[in-house]
C-alpha positions as CSV (number, residue, x, y, z in Angstrom):
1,X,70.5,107.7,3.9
2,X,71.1,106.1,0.6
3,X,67.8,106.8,-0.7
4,X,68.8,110.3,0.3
5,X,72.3,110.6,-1.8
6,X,70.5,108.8,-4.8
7,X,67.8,111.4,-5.0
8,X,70.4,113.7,-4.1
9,X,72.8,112.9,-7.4
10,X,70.0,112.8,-9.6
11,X,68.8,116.1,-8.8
12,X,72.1,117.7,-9.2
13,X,72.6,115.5,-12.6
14,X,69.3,117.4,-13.3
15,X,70.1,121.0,-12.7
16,X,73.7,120.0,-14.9
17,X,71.6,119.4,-17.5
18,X,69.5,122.2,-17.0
19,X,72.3,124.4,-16.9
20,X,73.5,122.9,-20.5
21,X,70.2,124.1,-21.6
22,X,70.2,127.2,-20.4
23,X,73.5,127.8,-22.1
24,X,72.4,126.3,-25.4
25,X,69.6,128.7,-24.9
26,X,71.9,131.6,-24.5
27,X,74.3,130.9,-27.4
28,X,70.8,131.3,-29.7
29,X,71.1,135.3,-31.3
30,X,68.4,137.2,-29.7
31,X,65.1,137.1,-32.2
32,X,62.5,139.6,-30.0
33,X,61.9,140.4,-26.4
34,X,59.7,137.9,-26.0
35,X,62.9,135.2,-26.0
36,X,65.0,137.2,-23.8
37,X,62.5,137.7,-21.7
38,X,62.0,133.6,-21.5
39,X,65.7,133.1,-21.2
40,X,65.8,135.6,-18.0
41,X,63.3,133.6,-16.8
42,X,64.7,130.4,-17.1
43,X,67.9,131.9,-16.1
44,X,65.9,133.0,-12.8
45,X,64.0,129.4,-12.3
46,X,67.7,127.6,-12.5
47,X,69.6,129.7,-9.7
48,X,65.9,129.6,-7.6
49,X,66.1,125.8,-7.9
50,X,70.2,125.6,-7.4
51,X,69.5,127.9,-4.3
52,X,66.6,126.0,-2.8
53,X,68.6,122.4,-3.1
54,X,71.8,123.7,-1.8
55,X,69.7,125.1,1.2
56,X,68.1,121.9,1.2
57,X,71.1,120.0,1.3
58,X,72.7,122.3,4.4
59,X,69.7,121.5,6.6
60,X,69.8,117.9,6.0
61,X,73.7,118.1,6.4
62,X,73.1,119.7,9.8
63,X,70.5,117.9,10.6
64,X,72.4,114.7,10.5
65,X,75.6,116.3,12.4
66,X,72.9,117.2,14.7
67,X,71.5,113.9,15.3
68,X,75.2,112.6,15.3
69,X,76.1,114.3,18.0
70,X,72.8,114.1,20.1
71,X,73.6,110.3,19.7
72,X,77.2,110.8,20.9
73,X,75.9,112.5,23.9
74,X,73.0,110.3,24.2
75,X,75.4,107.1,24.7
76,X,77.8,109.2,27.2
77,X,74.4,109.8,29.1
78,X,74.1,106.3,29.3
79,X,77.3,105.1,29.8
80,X,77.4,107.9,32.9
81,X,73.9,106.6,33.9
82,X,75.3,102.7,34.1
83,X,78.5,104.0,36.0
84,X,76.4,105.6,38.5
85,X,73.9,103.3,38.9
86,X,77.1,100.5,39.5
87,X,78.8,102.7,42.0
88,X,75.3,103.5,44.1
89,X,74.8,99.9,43.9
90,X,78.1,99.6,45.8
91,X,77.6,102.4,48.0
92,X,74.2,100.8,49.0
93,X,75.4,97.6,49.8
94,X,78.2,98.8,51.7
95,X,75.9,100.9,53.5
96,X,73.8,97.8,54.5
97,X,76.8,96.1,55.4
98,X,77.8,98.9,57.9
99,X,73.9,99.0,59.2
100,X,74.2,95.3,59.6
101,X,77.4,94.7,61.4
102,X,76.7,98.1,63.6
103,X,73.3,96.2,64.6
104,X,75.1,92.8,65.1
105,X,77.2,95.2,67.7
106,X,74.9,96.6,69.4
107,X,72.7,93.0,69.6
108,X,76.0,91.4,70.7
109,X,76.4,93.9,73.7
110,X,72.8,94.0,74.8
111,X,73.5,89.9,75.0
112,X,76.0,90.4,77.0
113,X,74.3,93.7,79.1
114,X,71.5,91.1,79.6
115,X,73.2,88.3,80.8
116,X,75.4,90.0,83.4
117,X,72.6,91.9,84.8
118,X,69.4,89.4,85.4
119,X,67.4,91.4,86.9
120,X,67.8,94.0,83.7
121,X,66.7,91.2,81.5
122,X,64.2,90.4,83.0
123,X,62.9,94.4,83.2
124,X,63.3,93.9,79.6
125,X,60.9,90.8,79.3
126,X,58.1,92.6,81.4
127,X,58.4,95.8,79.3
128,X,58.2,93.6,76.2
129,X,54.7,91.6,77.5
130,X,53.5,95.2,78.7
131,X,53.7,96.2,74.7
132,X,52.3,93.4,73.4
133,X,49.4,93.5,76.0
134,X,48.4,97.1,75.0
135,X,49.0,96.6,71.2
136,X,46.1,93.8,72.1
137,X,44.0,96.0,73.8
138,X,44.3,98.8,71.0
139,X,43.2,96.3,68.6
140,X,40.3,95.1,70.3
141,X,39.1,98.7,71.1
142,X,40.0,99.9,67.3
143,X,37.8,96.6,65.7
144,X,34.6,97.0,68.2
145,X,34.7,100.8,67.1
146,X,34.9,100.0,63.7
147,X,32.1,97.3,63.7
148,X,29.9,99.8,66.0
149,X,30.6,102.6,63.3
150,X,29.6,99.6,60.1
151,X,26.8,98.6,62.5
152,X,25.5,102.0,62.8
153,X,26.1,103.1,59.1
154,X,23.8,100.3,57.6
155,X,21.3,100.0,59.6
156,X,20.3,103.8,59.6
């Protein structure tokens, strides 16, 4: 940004100065066409150059409010971002909280479902083994089919 002021000032320190000249120029009496004609046309390169840096210098002026202000709303982006994120944090652990005691609940009351009724408990227990015997059995069947399928696919 200084870089851009320095070269900024010396360029309008430039077109002064070219402006002086131009004057100077002027105040000369007219000797032929051929000087007037110059004159115009260093009249005409002057305002070209004044016009092209002052155009210059709006679209870097609004580029930079630009990027200002894209930075402003880049940090309230993030600072709505890290608000967010801290209050889902919350709502996440409170959620688990709720999951948790709700679970602790309904453990608690099957302990006490269990241990009233006997009989249901033990209902419970054989349903449990049941499980567990056919998740055995699936796995068996399910790795003999799958070493019968390798088997068959390399050696054919």
């Amino acid at each position: 940004m200084i870089m851009y002021e320095s070269l900024s000032e010396e360029i309008d320190v430039l077109l002064k100065r070219l402006t002086e000249v131009n004057e100077k120029m002027g105040e000369f009496p007219p000797q032929n066409s051929s000087f007037i004609h110059t004159l115009t046309r260093h009249r005409d390169i002057l305002q070209d150059y004044t016009q092209e840096f002052r155009k210059t210098q709006n679209n870097l002026k609004s580029r930079k409010e630009r990027e200002e202000l894209l930075q402003g709303v880049k940090k309230e982006i993030d600072s709505s971002k890290t608000a967010l994120n801290r209050r889902l944090d919350l709502y996440m652990k409170e959620r688990d909280h709720l999951v948790s005691a709700a679970f602790k609940k309904i453990q608690s009351r099957m302990m006490d479902i269990t241990s009233r009724f006997p009989t249901l408990n033990n209902l419970i227990h054989k349903i449990n083994m049941k499980k567990r015997k056919d998740s055995i059995i699936i796995g068996c069947v399910i790795g003999i089919c799958t070493f019968l399928l390798l088997y068959y696919g390399f050696h054919n």
